[in-house]
Short mmCIF file of the C-alpha atoms (twelve columns), coordinates in Angstrom:
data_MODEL
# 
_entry.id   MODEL 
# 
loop_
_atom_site.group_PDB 
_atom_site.id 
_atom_site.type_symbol 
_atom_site.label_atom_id 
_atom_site.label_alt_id 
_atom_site.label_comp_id 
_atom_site.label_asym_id 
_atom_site.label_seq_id 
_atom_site.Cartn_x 
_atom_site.Cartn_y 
_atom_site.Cartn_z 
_atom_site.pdbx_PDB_model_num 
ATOM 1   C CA . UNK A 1   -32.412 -34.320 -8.711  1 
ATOM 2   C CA . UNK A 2   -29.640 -32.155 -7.192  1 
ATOM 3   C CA . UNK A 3   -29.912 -28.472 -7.479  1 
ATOM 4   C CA . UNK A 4   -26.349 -26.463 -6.776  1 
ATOM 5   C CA . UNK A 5   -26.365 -22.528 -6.853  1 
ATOM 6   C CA . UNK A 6   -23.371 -19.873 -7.063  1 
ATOM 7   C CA . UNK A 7   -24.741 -18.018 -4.147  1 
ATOM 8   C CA . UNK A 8   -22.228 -15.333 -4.134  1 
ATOM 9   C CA . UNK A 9   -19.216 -13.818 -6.181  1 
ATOM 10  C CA . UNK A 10  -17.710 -10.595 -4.527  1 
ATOM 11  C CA . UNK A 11  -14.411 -8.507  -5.801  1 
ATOM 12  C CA . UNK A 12  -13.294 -5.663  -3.604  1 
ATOM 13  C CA . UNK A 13  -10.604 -3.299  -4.050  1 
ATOM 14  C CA . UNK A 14  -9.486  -0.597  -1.533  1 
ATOM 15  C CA . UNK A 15  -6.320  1.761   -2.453  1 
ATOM 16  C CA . UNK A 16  -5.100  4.555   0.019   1 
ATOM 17  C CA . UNK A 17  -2.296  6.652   -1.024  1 
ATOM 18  C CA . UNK A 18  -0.397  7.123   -4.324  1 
ATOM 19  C CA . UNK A 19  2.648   4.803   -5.371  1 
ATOM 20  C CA . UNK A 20  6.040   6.799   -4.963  1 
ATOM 21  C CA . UNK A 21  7.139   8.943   -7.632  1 
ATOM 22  C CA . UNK A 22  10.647  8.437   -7.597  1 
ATOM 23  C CA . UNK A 23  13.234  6.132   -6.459  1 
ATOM 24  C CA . UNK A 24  14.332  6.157   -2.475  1 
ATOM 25  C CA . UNK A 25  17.817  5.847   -3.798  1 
ATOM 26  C CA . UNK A 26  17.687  9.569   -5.141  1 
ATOM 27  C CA . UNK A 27  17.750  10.651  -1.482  1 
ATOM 28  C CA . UNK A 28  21.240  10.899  -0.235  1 
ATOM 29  C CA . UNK A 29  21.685  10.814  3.618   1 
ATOM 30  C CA . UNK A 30  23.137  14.231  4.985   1 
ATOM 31  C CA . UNK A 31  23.121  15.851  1.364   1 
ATOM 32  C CA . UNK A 32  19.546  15.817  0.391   1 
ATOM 33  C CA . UNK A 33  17.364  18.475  1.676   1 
ATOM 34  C CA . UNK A 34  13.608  18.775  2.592   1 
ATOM 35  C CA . UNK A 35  13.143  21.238  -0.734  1 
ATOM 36  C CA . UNK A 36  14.753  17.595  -2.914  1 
ATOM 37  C CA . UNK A 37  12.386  15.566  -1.039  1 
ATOM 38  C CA . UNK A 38  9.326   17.550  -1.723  1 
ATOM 39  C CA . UNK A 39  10.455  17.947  -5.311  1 
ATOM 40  C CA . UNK A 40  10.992  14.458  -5.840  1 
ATOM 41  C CA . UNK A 41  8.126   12.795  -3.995  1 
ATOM 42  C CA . UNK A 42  5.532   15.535  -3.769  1 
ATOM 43  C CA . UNK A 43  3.927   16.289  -0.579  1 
ATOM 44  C CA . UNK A 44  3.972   13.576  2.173   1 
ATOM 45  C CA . UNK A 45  1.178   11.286  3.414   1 
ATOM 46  C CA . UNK A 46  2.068   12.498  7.008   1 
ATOM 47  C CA . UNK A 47  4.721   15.328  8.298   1 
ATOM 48  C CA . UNK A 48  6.014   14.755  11.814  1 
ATOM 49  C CA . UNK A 49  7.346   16.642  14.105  1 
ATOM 50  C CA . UNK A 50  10.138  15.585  16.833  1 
ATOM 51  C CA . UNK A 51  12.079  16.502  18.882  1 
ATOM 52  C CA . UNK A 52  15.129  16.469  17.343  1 
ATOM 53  C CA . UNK A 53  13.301  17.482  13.620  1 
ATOM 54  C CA . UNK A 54  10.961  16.738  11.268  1 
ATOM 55  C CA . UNK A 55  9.687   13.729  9.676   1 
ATOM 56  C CA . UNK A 56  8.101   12.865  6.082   1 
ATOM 57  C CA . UNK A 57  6.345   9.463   5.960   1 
ATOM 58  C CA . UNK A 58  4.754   8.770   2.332   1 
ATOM 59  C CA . UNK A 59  2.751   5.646   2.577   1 
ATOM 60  C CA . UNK A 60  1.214   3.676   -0.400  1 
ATOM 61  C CA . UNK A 61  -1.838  0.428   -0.059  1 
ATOM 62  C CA . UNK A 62  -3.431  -1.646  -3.020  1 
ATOM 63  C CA . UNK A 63  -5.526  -4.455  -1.515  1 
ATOM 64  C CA . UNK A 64  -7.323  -6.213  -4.446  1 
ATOM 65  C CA . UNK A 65  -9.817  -9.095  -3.129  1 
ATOM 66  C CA . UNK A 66  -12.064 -11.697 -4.497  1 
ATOM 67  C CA . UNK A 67  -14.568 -14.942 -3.952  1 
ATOM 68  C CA . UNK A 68  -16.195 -16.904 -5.762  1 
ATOM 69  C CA . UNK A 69  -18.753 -19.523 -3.523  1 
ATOM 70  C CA . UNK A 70  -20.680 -22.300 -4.689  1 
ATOM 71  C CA . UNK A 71  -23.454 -23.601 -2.155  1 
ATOM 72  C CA . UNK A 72  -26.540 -26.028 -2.116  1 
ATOM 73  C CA . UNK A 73  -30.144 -23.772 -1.937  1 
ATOM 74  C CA . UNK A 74  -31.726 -26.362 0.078   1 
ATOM 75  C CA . UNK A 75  -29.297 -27.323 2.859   1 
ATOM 76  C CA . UNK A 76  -26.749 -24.224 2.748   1 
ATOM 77  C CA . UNK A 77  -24.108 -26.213 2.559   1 
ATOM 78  C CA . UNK A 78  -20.761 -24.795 0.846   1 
ATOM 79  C CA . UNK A 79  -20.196 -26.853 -1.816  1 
ATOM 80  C CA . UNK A 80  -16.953 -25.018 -3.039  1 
ATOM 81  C CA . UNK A 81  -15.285 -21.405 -1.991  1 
ATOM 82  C CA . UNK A 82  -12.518 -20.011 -4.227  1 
ATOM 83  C CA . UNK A 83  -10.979 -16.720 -2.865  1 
ATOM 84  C CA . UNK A 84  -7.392  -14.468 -4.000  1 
ATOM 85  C CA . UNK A 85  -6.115  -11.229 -1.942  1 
ATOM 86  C CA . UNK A 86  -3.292  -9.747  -3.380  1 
ATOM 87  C CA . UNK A 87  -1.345  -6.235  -1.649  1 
ATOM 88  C CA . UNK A 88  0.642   -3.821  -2.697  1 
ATOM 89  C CA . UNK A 89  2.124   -1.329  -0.302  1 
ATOM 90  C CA . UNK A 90  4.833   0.951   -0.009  1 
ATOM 91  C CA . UNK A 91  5.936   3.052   3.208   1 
ATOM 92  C CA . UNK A 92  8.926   5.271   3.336   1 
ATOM 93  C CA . UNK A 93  10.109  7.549   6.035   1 
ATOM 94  C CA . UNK A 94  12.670  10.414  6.231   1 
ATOM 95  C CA . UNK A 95  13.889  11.794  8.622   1 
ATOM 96  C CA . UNK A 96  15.184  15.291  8.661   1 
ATOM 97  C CA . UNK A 97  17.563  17.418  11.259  1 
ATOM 98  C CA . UNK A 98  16.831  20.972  12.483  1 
ATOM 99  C CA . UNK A 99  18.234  22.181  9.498   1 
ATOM 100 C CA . UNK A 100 16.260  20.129  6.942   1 
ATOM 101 C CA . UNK A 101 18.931  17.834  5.538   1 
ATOM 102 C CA . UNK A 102 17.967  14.495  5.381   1 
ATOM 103 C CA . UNK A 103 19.575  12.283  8.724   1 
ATOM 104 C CA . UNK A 104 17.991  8.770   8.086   1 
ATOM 105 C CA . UNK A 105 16.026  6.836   4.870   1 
ATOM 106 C CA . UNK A 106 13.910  3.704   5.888   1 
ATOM 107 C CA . UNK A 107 11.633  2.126   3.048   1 
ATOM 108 C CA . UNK A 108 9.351   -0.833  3.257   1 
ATOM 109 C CA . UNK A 109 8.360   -1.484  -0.594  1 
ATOM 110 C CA . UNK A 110 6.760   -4.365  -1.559  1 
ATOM 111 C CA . UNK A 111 5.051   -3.424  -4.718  1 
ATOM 112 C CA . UNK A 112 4.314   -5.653  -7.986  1 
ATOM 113 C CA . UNK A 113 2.213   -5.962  -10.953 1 
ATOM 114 C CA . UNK A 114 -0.961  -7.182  -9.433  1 
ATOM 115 C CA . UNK A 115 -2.996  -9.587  -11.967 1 
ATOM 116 C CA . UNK A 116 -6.691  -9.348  -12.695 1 
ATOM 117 C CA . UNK A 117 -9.123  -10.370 -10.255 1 
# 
């Protein structure tokens, strides 16, 4: 007689950071100001500031996890482990000059409709 147990089933989810409200595209290099930014995006994740001006990096992170293990009671052994992690994450920085006008744009977006766990 063979007796199998799920011994464990775990879902995790961890977010940090808000997705970002508007498109990148909106912000035009030397035109744009800091007041469009802020308007457009809301306040940054993190404001830095350099030497040759400030900087507004607005960071986004979905990290969705789950496993599902199957394992025999008697001699621990892992029958069967199932497990998904899917991300979502967005990171754009601007860059400003003394006078707040927008000098550089550089966006790492890599966000999608994440599916159930």
């Amino acid at each position: 007689m063979a007796a199998v147990v799920v011994n464990g089933c775990t879902i995790g989810r961890y977010y940090n950071g808000a997705p970002l409200r508007a498109e990148p595209a909106a912000i035009v290099e030397g035109q744009s100001t800091r007041g469009d930014v802020l308007r457009q995006f809301g306040p940054p994740t993190q404001i830095m500031h350099q030497t040759d001006g400030d900087a507004f990096v607005y960071t986004y992170q979905q990290y969705n996890y789950s496993s599902f293990r199957v394992q025999d009671p008697v001699l621990g052994y892992t029958w069967f482990t199932n497990s998904r992690q899917l991300e979502n994450r967005d990171r754009l920085l601007v860059l400003f000059d003394f006078t707040g006008v927008v000098r550089s744009v550089a966006i790492d977006h890599h966000v999608a409709d994440m599916p159930p766990l």
